[in-house]
C-alpha positions as CSV (number, residue, x, y, z in Angstrom):
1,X,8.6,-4.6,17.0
2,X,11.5,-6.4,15.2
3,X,13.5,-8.6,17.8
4,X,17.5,-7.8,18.1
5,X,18.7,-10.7,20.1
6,X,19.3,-13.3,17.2
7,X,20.9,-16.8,19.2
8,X,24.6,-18.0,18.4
9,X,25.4,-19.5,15.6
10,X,27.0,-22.9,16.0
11,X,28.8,-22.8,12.7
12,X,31.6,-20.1,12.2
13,X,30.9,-16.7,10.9
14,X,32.7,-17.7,7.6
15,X,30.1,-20.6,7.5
16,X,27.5,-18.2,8.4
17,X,28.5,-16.2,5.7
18,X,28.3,-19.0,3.0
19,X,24.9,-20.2,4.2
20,X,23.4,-16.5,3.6
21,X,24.7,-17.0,-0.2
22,X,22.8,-20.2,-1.1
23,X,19.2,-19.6,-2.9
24,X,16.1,-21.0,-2.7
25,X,17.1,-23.9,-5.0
26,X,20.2,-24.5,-3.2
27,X,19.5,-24.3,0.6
28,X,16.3,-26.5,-0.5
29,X,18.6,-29.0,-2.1
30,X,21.1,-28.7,1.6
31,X,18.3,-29.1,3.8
32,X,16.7,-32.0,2.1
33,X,19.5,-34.0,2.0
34,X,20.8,-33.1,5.4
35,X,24.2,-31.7,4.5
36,X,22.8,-28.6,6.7
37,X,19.7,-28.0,8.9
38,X,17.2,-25.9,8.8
39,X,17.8,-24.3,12.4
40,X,21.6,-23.5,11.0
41,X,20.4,-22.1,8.1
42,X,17.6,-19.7,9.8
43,X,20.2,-18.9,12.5
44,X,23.0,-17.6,9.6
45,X,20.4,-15.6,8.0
46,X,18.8,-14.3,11.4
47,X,22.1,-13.0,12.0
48,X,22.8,-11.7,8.9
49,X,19.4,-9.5,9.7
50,X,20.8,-8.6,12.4
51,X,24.4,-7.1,10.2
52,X,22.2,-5.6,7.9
53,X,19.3,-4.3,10.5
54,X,20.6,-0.2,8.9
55,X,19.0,-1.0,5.4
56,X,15.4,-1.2,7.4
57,X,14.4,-4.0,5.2
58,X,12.5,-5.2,7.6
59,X,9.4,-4.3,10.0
60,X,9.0,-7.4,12.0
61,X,10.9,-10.7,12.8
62,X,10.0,-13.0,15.5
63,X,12.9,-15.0,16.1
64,X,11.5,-17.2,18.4
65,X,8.9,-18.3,16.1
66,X,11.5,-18.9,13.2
67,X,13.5,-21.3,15.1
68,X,11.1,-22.9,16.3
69,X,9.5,-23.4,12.5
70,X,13.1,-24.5,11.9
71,X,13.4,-27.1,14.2
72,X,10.0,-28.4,13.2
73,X,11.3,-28.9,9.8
74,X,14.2,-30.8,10.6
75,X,12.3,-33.0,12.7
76,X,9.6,-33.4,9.1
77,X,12.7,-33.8,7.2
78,X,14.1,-36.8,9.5
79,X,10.5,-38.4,9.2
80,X,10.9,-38.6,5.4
81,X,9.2,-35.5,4.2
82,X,10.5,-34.3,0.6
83,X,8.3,-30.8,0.4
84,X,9.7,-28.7,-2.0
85,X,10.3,-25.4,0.4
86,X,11.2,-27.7,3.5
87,X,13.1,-25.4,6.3
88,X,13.8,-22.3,3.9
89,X,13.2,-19.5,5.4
90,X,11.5,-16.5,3.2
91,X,10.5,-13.2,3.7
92,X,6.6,-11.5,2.9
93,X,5.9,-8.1,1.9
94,X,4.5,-6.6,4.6
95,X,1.4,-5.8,2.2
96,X,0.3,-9.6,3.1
97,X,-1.4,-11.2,5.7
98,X,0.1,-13.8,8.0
99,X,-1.7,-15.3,10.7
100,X,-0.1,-15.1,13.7
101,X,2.8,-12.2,12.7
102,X,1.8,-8.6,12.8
103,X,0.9,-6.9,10.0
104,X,1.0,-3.2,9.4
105,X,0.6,-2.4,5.3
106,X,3.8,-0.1,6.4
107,X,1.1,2.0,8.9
108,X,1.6,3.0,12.4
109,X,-2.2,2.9,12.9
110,X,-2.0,-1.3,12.0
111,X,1.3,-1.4,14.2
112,X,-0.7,-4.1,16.5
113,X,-2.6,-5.7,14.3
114,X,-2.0,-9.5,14.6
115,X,-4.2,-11.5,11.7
116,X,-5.7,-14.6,12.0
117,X,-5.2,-15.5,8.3
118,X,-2.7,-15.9,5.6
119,X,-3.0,-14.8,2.0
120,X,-3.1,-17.5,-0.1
121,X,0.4,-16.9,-2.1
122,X,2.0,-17.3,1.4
123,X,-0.5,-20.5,2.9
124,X,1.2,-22.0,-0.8
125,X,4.5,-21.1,0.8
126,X,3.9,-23.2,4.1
127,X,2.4,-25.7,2.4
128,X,5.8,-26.1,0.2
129,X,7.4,-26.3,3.7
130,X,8.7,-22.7,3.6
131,X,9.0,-20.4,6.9
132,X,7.9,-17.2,6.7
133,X,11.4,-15.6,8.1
134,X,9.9,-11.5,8.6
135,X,7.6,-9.1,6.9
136,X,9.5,-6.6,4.7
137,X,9.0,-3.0,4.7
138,X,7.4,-1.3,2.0
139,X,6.2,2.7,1.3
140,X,2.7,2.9,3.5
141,X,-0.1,1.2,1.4
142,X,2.2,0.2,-1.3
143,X,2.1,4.1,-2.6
144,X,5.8,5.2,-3.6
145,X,8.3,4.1,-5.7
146,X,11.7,5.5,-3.5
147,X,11.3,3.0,0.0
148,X,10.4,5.8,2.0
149,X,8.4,5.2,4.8
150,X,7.6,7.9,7.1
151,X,6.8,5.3,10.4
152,X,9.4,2.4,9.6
153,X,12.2,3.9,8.1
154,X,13.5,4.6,4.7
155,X,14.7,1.5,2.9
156,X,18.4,1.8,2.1
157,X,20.2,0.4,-1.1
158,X,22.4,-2.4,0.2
159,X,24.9,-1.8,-2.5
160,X,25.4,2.2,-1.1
161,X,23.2,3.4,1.5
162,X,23.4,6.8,0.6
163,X,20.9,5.4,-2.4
164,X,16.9,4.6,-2.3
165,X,16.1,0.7,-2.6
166,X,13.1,1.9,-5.0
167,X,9.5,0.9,-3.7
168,X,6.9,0.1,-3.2
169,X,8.6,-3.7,-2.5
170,X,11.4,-1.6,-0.5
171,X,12.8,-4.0,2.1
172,X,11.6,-7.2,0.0
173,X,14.7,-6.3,-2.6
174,X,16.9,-5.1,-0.4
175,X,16.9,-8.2,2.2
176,X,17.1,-10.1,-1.0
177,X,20.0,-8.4,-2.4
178,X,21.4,-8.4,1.0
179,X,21.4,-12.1,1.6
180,X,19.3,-11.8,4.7
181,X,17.2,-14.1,3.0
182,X,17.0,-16.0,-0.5
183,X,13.5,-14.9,-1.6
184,X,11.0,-12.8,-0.8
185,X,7.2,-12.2,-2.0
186,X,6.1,-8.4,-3.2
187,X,3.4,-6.5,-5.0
188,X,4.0,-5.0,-8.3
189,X,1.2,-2.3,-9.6
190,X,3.0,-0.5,-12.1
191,X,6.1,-1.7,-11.3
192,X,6.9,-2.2,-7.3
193,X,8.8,-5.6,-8.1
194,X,10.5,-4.5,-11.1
195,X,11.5,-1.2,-9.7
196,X,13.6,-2.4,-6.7
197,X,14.3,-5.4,-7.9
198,X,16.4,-3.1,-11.0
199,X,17.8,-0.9,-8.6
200,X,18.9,-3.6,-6.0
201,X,20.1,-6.1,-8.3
202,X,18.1,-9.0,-8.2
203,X,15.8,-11.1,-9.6
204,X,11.9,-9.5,-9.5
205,X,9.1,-11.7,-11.6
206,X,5.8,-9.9,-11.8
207,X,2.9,-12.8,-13.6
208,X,0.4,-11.8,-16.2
209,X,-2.1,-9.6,-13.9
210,X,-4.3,-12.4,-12.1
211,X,-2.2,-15.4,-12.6
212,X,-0.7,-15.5,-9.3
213,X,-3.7,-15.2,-5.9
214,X,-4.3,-11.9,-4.7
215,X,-6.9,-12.6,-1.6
216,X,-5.2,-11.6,1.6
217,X,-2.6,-8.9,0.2
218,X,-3.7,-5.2,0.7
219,X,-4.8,-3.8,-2.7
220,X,-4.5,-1.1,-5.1
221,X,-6.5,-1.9,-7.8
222,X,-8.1,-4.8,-8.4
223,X,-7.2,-4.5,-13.0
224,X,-3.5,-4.2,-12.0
225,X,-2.6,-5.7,-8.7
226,X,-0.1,-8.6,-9.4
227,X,1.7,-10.8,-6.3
228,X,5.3,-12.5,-7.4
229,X,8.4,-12.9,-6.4
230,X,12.0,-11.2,-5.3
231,X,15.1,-13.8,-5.9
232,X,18.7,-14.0,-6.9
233,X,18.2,-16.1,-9.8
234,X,15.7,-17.1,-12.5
235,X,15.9,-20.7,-11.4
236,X,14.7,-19.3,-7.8
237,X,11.6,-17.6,-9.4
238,X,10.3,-20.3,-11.4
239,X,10.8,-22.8,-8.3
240,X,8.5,-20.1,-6.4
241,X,5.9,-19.6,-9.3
242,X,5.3,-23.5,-9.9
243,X,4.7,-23.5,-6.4
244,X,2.1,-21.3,-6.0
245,X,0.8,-21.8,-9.5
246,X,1.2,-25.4,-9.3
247,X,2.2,-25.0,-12.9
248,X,4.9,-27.6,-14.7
249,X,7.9,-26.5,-16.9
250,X,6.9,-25.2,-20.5
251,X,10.5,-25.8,-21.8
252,X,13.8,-28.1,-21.2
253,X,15.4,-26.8,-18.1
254,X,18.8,-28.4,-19.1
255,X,19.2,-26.0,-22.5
256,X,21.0,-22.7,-22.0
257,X,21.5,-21.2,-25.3
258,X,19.9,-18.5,-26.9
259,X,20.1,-20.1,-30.9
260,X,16.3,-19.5,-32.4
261,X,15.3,-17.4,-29.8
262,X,13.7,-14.5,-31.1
263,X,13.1,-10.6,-29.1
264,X,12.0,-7.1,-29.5
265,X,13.3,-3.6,-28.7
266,X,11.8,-0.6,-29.2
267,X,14.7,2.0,-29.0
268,X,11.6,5.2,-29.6
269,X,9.0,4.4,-26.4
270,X,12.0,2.7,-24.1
271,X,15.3,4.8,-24.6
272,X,13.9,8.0,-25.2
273,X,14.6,9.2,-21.6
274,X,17.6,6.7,-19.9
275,X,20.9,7.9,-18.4
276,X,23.6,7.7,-21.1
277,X,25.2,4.9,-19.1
278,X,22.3,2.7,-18.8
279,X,21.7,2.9,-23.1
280,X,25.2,2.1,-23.7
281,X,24.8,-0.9,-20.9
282,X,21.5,-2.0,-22.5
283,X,22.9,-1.8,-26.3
284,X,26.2,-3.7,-25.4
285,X,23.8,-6.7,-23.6
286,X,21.7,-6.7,-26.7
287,X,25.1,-7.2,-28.7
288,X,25.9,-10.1,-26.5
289,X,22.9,-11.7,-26.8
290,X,22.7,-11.7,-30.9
291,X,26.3,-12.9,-30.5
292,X,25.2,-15.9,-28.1
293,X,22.5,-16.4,-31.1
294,X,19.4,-14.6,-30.3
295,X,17.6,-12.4,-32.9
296,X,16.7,-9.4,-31.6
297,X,14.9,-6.7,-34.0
298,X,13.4,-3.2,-34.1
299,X,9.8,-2.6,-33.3
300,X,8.3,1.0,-33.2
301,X,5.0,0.9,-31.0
302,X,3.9,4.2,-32.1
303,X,4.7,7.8,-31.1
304,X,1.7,7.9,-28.7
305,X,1.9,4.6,-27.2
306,X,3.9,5.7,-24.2
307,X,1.1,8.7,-23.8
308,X,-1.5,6.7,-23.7
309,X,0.0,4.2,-21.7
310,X,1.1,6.1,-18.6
311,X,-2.4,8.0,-18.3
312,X,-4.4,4.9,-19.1
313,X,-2.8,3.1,-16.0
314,X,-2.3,6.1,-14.1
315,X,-5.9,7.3,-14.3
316,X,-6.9,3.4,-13.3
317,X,-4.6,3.4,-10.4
318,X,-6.1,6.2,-8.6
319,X,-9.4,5.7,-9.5
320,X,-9.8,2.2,-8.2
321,X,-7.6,2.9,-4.8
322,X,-10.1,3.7,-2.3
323,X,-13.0,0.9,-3.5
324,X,-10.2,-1.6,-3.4
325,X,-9.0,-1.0,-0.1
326,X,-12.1,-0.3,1.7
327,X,-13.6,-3.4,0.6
328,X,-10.6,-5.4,1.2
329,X,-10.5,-3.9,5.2
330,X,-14.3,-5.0,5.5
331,X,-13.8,-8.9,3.9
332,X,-10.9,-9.3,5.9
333,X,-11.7,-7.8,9.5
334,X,-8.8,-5.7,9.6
335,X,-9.2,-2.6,12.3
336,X,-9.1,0.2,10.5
337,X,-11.3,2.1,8.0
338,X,-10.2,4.0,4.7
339,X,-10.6,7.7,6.5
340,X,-8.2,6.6,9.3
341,X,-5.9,5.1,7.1
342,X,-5.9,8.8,4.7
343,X,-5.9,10.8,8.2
344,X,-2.5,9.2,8.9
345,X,-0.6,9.4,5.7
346,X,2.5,11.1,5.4
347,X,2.1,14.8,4.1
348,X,2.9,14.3,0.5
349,X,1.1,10.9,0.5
350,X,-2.0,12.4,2.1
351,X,-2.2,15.4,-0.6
352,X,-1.7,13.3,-3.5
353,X,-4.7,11.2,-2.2
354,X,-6.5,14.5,-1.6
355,X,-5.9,15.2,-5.2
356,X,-6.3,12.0,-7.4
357,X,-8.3,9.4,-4.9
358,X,-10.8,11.3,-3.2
359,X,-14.1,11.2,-5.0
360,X,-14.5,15.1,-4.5
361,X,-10.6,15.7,-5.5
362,X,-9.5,17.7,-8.3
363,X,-7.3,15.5,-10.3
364,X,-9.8,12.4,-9.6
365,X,-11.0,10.4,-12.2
366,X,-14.3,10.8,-13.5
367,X,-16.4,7.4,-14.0
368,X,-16.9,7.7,-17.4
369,X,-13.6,8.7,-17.9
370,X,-12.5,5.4,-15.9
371,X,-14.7,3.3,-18.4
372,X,-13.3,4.6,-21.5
373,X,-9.9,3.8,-20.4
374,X,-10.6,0.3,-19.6
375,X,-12.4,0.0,-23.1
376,X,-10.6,2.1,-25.6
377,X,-7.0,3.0,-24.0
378,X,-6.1,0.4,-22.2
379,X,-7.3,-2.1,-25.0
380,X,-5.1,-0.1,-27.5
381,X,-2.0,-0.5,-25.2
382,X,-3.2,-4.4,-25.1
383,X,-3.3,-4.4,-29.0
384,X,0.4,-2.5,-29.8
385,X,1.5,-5.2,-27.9
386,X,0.0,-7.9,-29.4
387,X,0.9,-6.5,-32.9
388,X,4.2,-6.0,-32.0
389,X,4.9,-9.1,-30.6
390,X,2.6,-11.1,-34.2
391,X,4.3,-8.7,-36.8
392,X,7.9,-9.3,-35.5
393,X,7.4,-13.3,-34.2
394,X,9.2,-12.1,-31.0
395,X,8.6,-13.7,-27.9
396,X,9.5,-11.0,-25.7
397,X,10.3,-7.9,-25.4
398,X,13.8,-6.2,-23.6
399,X,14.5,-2.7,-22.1
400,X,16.2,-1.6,-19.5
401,X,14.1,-1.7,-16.2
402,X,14.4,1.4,-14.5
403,X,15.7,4.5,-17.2
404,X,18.3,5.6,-14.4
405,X,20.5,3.6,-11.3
406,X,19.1,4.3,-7.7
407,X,18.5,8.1,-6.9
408,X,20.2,9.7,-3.4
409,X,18.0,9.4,-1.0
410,X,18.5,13.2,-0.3
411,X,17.6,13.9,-3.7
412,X,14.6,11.2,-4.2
413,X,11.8,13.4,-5.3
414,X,13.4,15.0,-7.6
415,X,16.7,14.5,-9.8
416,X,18.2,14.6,-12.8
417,X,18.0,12.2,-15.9
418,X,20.5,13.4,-18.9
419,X,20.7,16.4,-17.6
420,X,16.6,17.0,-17.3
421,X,15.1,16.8,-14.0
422,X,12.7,14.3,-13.3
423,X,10.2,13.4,-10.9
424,X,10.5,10.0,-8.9
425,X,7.5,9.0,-10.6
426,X,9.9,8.6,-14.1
427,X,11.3,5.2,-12.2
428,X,7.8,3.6,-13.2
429,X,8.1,4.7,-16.9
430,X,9.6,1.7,-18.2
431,X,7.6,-0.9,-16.2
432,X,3.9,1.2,-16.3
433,X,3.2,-0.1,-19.7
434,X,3.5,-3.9,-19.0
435,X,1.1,-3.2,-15.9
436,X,-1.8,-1.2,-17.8
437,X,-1.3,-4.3,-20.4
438,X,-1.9,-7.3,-17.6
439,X,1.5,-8.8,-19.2
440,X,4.3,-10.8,-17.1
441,X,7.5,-8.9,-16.6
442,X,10.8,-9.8,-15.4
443,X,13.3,-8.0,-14.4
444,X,17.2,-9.3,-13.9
445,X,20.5,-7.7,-13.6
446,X,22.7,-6.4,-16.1
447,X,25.7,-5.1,-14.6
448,X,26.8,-2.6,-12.6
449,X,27.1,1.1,-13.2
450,X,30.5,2.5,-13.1
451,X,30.1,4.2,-9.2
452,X,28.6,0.7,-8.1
453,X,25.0,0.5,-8.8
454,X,22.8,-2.0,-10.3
455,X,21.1,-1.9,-13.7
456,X,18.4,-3.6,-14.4
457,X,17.5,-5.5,-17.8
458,X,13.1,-6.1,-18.1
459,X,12.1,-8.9,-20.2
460,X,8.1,-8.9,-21.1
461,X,6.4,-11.8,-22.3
462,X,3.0,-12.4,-23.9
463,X,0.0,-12.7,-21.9
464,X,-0.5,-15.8,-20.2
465,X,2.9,-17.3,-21.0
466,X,4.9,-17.3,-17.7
467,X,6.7,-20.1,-17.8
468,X,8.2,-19.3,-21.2
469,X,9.5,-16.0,-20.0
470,X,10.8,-17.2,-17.3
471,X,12.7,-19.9,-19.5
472,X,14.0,-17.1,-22.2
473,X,14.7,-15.3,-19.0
474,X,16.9,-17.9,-17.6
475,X,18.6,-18.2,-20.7
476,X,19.2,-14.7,-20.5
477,X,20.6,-15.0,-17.3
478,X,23.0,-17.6,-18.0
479,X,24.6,-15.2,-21.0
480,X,24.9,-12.0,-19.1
481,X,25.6,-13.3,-15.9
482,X,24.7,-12.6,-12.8
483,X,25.3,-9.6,-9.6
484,X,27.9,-11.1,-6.8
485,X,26.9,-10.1,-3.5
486,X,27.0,-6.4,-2.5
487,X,30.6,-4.8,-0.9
């Protein structure tokens, strides 16, 4: 269970307060050359977990244990160590394994379950010198969109808590966006970084599907699974993905401009269904950016292609669930099976398994029917993508994240978009096409709706070229500006 006694802080709470702003970059920066220690930094954000402790971002923090990690890195720092993470404090998804810190996969059935392993995205964190700070919570077995988790709590947005935090990487956005901490690794599917990170107003970067390790996180399916990362800032991403990529910069980090920098829309598959306030938000950032010297153009991806991309990833979502998962429980010794696991689901959870994953279910996906879509559909959604991006000379793509702000949390099933109700499933339509197509994604802020709430603004890059989205990105970023911390 998640510790409340968080020690005193020896700095004053306006101190405190600072410390929570700084970023990954930043507190890296302070910490490495001692104008603040490691210990003073994990106290400020222990106790800003403790402020925050209503959002239930988190499922477990050992306090002890973070200190401690602290102090060990202040004593590494005084004997001349330079890692890159050194004494920053980060939290984990609670979808990953950490040796030593109990991981659940949002369950009451794992509530005890202490591994003896990490995955490998977060041993790449400890290596860097990072502490893992807590494990976030997250909709049981990464299923859900909203944060709603019946055993842990539902995640709350921290910029109104009346609002969901989106899902499945619920409490990894909103401790993020919070300031409890400066980063945090999730799990995006079709679209559980994206998702909260639009509706919390931060920073979420999902890699091309495979790029980033995998071994040790819980699964969904093993063609769309992608680990990345939760941040404030562009800058705080990339730092993150060349550490665990161990990949070098692709572009000048010192230019800011968008002259010669070339993107797509495509107003037919990706405004077709938005609140009014988010299209007039996403046309008047697509004006700034041609005025900052971009040239964005006009693609159309096909009247189908937003058809055939939602069923071709749905229909490999569910179909792959129960193989991935059972085989990742046996590899990795964890003390459960896939039958208890589906016993103890939540009522609507455990029906739509009953209907889509179950081999004998009625929605579930036939296996010829699975092997067409990998072949035909999902290569199709591959190919518009590829032709959109060769015929225009774009080298990304932009759309607003999420086609509404965060839904009530009373109202999270269903609500209304433009005056047509919606499923919560419609806060995956922008970000399920990227997924079935294995492409990176990023999503970062673009403003604030006018009662408070974040928007979000998805940038998709070709296949295989991270590090250049994430430098268009963080171009993008320095145009539009970024969030300020929540009221």
């Amino acid at each position: 269970m998640q510790n409340r006694a968080v020690p005193t802080v020896s700095r004053a709470p306006a101190t405190a307060a600072k410390l929570a702003e700084l970023g990954v970059a930043a507190a890296a920066a302070a910490i490495r050359n001692g104008d603040v220690s490691s210990e003073s930094y994990a106290s400020a954000l222990l106790q800003r977990a403790q402020i925050c402790s209503d959002l239930n971002a988190f499922i477990t923090i050992d306090e002890t244990a973070v200190l401690a990690a602290a102090r060990d890195a202040d004593k590494s720092r005084v004997a001349g160590s330079t890692a890159p993470l050194l004494g920053v404090p980060l939290a984990i998804k609670d979808s990953y394994l950490t040796r030593g810190l109990r991981t659940t996969f949002g369950l009451e059935t794992l509530g005890h379950f202490v591994p003896e392993e990490d995955a490998d995205a977060v041993n790449s964190i400890k290596n860097a010198g990072g502490i893992v700070f807590g494990k976030n919570n997250l909709v049981e077995m990464s299923y859900g969109l909203t944060g709603n988790n019946a055993h842990y709590g539902q995640v709350k947005n921290p910029h109104n808590q009346a609002h969901v935090s989106g899902g499945s990487s619920s409490g990894s956005s909103a401790a993020v966006a919070a300031r409890i901490v400066p980063a945090s690794l999730g799990g995006d599917t079709v679209g559980s970084i994206r998702v909260p990170a639009s509706l919390c107003g931060v920073v979420g970067f999902k890699p091309t599907t495979g790029r980033w390790p995998r071994n040790g996180v819980a699964p969904i399916s093993h063609t769309l699974d992608t680990t990345g990362v939760f941040a404030r800032s562009v800058e705080d991403c990339a730092l993150i993905d060349h550490i665990v990529t161990e990949e070098g910069e692709s572009a000048p980090r010192n230019q800011f401009d968008l002259r010669g920098v070339r993107f797509a829309y495509a107003p037919r598959q990706y405004l077709d269904l938005v609140a009014p306030g988010i299209e007039m938000h996403f046309k008047d950032v697509v004006r700034r950016l041609r005025e900052a010297g971009a040239v964005i153009v006009e693609v159309d991806l096909g009247e189908d292609f937003s058809s055939i991309a939602a069923t071709s990833t749905w229909n490999i979502f569910f179909h792959e669930t129960m193989k991935a998962i059972s085989q990742f429980l046996r590899s990795h010794g964890v003390p459960t099976s896939f039958d208890e696991i589906y016993s103890g689901l939540k009522p609507d959870l455990k029906e739509l398994w009953a209907q889509r994953v179950l081999p004998n279910g009625p929605g579930h996906v036939s296996s010829e029917v699975y092997e067409a879509t990998l072949s035909v559909h999902r290569a199709e959604v591959q190919h518009r993508f590829n032709d959109a991006f060769r015929n225009t000379g774009a080298e990304a793509l932009l759309f607003p994240t999420t086609p509404c702000t965060a839904p009530l949390i009373e109202r999270q099933s269903k609500f209304t978009i433009a005056d047509q109700e919606v499923s919560y499933l419609i806060l995956a339509k922008q970000t399920v096409p990227a997924s079935g197509a294995g492409l990176p994604g990023i999503s970062i802020p673009m403003g604030l709706s006018g009662d408070g709430l974040p928007m979000g603004l998805e940038i998709d890059g070709e296949h295989g070229r991270d590090r250049r989205l994430l430098d268009l990105a963080r171009r993008v970023e320095a145009t539009i500006g970024v969030l300020s911390s929540p009221a």
